[in-house]
C-alpha positions, 0 to 999 in steps of 0.5 A: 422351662415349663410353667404349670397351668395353675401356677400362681402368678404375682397377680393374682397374689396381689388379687389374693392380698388386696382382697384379704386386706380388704375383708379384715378392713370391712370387718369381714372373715379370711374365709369370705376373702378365699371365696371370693378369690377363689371365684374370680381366679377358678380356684377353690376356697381351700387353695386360696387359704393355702397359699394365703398362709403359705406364701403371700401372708408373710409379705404382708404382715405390716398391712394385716396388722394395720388392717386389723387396726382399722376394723377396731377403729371402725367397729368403734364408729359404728358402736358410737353412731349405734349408740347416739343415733336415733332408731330409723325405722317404724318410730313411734312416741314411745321410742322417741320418748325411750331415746330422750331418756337415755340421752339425759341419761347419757347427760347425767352419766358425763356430769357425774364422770366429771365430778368424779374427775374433779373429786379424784383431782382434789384427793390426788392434791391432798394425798401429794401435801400429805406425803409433803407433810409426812417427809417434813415431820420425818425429818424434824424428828430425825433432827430431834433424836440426833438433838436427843442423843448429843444431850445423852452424851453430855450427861452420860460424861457427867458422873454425878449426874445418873444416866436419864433415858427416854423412849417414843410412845406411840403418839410420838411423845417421849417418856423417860424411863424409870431407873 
């Protein structure tokens, strides 16, 4: 059987798998990845992405995804060190002065969170003994109105006795209706 020239091997797949994963890692586009690739196999950028996405991406959909993960975590350490780190180069008073004042700032802005935390805890409890209060008072008159209405039927089976009837005001005050 003859083998072609350019035909690819499992290593230089893997080449093109660990150099690809890698790019994604470090934040770093495919693009770059095929050219790199490319260069180290005597390939062009085009073929390498070609057979990325042909052949070799479908066996390594799970570390892809987990590298794509790994970027997010990283861009996140950066952005966090980025933003609690103090400027390196060619410091002066004033951007010492600007640094303290967003880190105070940085202070305020945890402090207020926390009230609000505990503001939105305190709401949450009373919201939860409000609803208590609200099933408490729906089933006394429940109660009630089954009380009332046993009491109707006894008078209604008194003849003598005219037929008194009472209705629910809005403030929940019954008022007996005129005849």
């Amino acid at each position: 059987m003859k083998i072609r020239q350019d035909a690819w091997s499992e290593e230089n797949d893997l080449l093109l798998a660990e150099t690809v994963l890698r790019h994604v890692r470090e934040g770093s586009t495919q693009l770059n990845a095929f050219e790199e690739v490319g260069d180290e196999l005597n390939r062009t950028s085009a073929a390498c992405g070609f057979r990325w996405n042909a052949v070799v991406r479908q066996q390594y959909e799970k570390a892809l995804s987990l590298a794509k993960k790994q970027r997010k975590q990283r861009s996140r350490t950066l952005e966090k060190k980025a933003l609690y780190a103090p400027p390196t180069e060619g410091i002066n008073m004033i951007d010492v002065i600007a640094y303290l004042q967003s880190m105070e700032s940085i202070d305020l802005l945890k402090a207020e969170n926390e009230r609000l935390r505990s503001e939105n805890e305190q709401l949450q409890n009373k919201l939860n003994q409000i609803e208590q209060s609200s099933e408490i008072m729906q089933e006394d008159y429940e109660t009630l109105m089954k009380i009332m209405n046993r009491a109707r039927k006894f008078v209604a089976l008194d003849d003598e006795a005219p037929a008194v009837t009472f209705k629910m005001e809005r403030n929940g005050n019954l008022e007996k209706v005129a005849e």
